[in-house]
Residue frames as qw, qx, qy, qz and C-alpha x, y, z in Angstrom:
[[0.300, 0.395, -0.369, 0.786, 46.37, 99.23, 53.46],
 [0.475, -0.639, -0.547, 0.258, 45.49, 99.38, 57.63],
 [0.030, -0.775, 0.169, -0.608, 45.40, 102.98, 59.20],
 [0.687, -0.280, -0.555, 0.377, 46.72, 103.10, 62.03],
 [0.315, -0.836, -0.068, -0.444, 45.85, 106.09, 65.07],
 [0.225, 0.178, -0.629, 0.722, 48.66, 107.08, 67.81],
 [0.577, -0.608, -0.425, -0.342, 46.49, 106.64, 70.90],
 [0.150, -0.494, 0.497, -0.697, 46.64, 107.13, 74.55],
 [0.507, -0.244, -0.798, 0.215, 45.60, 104.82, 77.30],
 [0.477, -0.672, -0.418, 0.382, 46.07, 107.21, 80.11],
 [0.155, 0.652, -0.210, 0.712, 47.42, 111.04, 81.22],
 [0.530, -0.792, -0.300, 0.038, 47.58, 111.67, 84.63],
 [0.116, 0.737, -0.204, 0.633, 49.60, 114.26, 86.71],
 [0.781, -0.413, -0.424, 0.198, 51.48, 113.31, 90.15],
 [0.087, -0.922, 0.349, -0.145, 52.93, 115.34, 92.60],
 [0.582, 0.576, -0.508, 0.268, 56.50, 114.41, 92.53],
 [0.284, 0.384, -0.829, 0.292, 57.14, 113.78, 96.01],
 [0.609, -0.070, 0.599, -0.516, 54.14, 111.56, 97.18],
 [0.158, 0.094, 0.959, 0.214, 52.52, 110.21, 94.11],
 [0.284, 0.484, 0.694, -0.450, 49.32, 111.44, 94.98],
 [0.377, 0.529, 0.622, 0.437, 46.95, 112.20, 91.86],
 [0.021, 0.340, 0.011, -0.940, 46.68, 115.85, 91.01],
 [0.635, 0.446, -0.069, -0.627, 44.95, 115.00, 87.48],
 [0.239, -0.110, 0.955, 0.136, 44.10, 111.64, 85.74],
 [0.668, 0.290, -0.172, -0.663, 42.21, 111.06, 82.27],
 [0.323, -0.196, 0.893, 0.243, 41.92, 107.46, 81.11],
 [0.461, 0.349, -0.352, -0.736, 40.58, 106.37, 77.72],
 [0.476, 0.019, -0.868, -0.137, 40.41, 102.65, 77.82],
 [0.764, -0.392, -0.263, -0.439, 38.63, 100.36, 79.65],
 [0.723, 0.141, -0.594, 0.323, 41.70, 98.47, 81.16],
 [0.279, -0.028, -0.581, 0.764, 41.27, 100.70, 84.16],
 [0.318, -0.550, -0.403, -0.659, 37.83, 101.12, 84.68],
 [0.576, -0.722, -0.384, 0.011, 37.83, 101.40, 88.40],
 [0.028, -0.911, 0.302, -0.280, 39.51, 104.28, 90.61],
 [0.566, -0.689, 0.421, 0.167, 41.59, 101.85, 93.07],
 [0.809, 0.135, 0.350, 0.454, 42.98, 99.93, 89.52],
 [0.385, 0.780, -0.016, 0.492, 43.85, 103.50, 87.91],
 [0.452, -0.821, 0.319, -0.138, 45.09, 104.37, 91.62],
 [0.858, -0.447, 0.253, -0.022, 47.55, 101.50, 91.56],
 [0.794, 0.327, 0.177, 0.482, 48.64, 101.33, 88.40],
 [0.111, 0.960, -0.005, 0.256, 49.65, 105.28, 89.24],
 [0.674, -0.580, 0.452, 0.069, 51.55, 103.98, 92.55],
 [0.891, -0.180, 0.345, 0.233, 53.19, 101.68, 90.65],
 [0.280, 0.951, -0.003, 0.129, 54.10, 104.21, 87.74],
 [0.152, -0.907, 0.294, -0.260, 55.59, 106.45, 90.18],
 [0.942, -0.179, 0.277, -0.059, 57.40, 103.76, 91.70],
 [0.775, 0.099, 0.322, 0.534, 59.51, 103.16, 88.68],
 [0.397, 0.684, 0.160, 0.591, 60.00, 106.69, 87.47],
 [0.361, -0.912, -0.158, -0.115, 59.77, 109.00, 90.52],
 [0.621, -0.403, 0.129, 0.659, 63.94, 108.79, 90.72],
 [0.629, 0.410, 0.167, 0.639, 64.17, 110.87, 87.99],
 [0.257, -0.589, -0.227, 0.732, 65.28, 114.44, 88.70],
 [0.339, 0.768, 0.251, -0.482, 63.41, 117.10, 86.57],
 [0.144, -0.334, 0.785, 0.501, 63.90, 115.21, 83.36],
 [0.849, 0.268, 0.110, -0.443, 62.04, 113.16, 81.07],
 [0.246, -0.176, 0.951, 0.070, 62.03, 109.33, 80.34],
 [0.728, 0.185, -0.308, -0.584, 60.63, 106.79, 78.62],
 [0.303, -0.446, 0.678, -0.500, 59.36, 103.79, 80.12],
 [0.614, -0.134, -0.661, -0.409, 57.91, 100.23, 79.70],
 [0.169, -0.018, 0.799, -0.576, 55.87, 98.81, 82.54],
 [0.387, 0.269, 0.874, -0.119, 53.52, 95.73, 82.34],
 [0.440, 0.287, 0.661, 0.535, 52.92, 96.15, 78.56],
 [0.066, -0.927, -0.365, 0.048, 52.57, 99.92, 78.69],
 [0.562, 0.158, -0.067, 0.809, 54.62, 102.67, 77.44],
 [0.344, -0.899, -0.218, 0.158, 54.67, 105.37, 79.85],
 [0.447, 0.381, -0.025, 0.809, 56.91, 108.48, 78.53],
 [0.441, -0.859, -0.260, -0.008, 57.02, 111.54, 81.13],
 [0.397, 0.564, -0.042, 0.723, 58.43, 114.22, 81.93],
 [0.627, -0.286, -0.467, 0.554, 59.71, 115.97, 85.44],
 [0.028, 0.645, -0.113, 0.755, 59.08, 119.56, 87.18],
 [0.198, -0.653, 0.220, -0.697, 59.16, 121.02, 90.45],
 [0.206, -0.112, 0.870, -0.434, 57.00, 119.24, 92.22],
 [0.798, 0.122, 0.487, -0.333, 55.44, 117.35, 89.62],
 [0.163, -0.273, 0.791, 0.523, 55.68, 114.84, 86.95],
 [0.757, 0.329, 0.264, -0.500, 53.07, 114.15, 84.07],
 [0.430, -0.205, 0.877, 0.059, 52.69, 111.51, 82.39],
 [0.723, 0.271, -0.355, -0.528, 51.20, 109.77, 78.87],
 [0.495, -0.207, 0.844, 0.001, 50.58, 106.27, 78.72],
 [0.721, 0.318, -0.317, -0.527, 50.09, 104.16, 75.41],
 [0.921, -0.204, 0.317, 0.101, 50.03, 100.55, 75.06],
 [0.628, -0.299, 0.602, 0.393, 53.36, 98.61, 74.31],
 [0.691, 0.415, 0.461, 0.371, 52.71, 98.87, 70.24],
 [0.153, 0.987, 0.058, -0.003, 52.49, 102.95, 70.11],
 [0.536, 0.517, -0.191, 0.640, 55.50, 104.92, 69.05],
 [0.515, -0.571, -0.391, 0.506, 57.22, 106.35, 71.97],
 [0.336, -0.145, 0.052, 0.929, 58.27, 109.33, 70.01],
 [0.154, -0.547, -0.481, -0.667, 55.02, 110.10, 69.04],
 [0.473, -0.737, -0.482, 0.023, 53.84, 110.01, 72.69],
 [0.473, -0.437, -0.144, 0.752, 56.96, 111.83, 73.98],
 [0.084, 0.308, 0.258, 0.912, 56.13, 114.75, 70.80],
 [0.368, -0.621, -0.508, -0.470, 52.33, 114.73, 72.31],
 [0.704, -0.463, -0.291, 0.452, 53.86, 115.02, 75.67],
 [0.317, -0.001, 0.060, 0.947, 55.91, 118.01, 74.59],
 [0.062, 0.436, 0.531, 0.724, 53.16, 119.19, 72.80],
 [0.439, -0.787, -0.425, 0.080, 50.59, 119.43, 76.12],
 [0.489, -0.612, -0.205, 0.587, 53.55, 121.01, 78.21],
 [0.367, -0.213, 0.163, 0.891, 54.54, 123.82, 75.51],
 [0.125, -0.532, -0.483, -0.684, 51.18, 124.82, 75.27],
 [0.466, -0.805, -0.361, 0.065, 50.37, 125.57, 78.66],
 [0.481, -0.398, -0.088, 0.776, 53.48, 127.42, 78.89],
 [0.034, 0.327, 0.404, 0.854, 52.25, 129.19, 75.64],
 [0.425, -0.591, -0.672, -0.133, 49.04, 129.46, 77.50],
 [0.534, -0.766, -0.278, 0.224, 50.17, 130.47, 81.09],
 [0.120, 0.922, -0.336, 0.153, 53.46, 133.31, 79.38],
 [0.566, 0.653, -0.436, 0.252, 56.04, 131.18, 80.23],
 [0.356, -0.674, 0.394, -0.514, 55.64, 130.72, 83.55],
 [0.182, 0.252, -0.950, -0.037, 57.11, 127.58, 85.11],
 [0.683, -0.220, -0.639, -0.276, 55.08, 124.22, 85.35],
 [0.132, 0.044, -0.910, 0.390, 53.92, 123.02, 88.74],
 [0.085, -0.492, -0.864, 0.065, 51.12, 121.87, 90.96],
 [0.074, 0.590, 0.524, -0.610, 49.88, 125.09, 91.82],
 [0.039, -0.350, 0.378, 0.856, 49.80, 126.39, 88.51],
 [0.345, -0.224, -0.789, -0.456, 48.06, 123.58, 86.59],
 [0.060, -0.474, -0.791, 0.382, 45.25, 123.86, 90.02],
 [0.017, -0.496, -0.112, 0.861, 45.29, 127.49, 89.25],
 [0.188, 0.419, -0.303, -0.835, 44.61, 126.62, 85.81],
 [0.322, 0.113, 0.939, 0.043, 43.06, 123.58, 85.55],
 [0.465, 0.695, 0.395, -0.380, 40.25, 125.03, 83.12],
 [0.352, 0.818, -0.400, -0.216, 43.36, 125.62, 80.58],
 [0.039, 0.444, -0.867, -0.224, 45.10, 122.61, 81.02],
 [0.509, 0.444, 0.738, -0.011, 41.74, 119.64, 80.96],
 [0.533, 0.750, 0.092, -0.380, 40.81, 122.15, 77.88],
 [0.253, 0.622, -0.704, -0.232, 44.53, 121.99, 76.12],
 [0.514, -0.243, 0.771, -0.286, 43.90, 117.88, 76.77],
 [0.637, 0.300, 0.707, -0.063, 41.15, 117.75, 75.51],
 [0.464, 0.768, -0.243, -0.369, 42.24, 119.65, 72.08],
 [0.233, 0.627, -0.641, -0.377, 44.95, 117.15, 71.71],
 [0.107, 0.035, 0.944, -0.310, 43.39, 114.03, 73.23],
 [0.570, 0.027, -0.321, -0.756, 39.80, 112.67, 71.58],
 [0.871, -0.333, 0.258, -0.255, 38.59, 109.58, 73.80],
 [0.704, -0.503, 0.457, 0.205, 42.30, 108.46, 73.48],
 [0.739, 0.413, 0.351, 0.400, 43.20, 109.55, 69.96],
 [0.461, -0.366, 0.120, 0.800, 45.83, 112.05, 69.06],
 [0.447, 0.759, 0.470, 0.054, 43.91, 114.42, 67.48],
 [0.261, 0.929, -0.101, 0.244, 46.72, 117.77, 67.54],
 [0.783, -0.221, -0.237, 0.530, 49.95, 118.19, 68.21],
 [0.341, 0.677, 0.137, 0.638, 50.41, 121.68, 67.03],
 [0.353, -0.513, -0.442, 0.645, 50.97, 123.65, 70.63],
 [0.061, 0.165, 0.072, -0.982, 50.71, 127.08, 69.08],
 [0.459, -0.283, -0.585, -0.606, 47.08, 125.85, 67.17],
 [0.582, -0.411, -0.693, 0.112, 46.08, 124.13, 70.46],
 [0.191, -0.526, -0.374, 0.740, 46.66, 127.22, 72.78],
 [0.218, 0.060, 0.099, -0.969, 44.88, 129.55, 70.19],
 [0.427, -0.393, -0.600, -0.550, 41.70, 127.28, 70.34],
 [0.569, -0.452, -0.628, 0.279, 41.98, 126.93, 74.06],
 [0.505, 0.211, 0.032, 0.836, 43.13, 130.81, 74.61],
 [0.293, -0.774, -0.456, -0.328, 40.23, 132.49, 75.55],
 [0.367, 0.131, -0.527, 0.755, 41.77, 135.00, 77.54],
 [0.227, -0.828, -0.479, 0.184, 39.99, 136.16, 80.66],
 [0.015, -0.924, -0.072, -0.375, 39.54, 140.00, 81.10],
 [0.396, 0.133, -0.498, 0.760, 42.80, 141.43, 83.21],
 [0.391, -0.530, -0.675, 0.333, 41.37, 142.88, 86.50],
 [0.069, -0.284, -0.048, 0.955, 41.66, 146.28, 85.79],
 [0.285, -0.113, -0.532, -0.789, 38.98, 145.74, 82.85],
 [0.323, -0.408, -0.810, -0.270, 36.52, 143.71, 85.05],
 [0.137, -0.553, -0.367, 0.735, 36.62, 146.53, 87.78],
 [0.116, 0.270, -0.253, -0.922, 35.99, 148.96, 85.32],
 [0.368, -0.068, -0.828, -0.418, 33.32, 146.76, 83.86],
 [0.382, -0.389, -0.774, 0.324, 31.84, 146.06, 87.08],
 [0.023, -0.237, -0.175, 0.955, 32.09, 149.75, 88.15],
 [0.146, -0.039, -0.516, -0.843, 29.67, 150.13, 84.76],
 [0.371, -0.327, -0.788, -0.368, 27.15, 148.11, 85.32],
 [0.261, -0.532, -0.537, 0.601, 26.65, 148.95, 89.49],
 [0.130, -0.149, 0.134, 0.971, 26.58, 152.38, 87.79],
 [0.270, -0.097, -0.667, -0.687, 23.96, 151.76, 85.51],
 [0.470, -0.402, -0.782, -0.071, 21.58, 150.09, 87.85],
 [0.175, -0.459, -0.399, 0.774, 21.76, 152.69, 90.15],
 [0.215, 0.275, 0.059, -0.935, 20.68, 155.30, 87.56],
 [0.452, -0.148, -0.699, -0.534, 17.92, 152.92, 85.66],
 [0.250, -0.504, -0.724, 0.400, 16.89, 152.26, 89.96],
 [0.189, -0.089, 0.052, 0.977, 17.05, 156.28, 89.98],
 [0.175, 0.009, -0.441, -0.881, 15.22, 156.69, 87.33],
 [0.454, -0.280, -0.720, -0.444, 12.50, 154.35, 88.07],
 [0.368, -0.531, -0.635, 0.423, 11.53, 155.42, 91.53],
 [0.012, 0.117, 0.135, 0.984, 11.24, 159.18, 90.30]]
């Protein structure tokens, strides 16, 4: 009996109405240079960029490429030509309904995933292992990535503490 591992080729994130690369992981070797991982992106976009804020599934030069539309971007999985597409299109879900779990619900776009880009390369790499599907779970995958930061009211107040402190331990030591 052969095992057999859903894998990934590529991820990468385009803004929706250039192309241009926002974020872009590859696992394989087949693109081992930026202008071939640049081109094949161009050429991607190219065939998908009509869609309006949808998701497709896609074959291009023996490469399924499943992906999914917002604002003003579109991200993207790529496996080769043998992978289930419905696995990639679940792992595909799986990324985007954890960053929403992640970011409260708030909608997907470019400035969001910049804003958060420490929460979405982290949710990546929880489900993504040098190009093996390692989780799909979105609510498991946003509470290992989850690490909320302190709300600003606590790190003023926190801040306040310590400035505090060092003043009276300066105080104290110039007495």
């Amino acid at each position: 009996m052969s095992s057999f591992l859903y894998t990934v080729t590529s991820f990468f994130i385009l803004d929706s109405s250039k192309g241009d690369r926002v974020i872009a992981k590859y696992y394989n070797n087949d693109f081992d240079t930026l202008q071939k991982q640049k081109s094949f992106e161009k050429k991607v976009f190219d065939k998908t960029s009509k869609v309006n804020f949808g998701g497709e599934i896609t074959l291009l030069d023996n490469y399924l490429v499943v992906y999914k539309s917002f604002s003003n971007i579109i991200i993207y999985m790529v496996g080769d030509q043998n992978q289930n597409e419905i696995a990639l299109l679940y792992v595909l879900n799986s990324f985007i309904d954890t960053l929403q779990i992640l970011f409260e619900n708030s909608q997907i776009n470019k400035k969001l995933i910049l804003d958060g880009i420490n929460y979405t390369l982290l949710t990546l790499d929880e489900i993504i292992d040098g190009g093996i599907i390692m989780e799909n779970d979105s609510v498991v995958i946003a509470d290992r990535v989850g690490i909320k930061a302190p709300d600003n009211d606590d790190l003023d107040e926190s801040i306040n503490k310590a400035v505090t402190s060092v003043k009276e331990q300066l105080f104290n030591f110039l007495k």
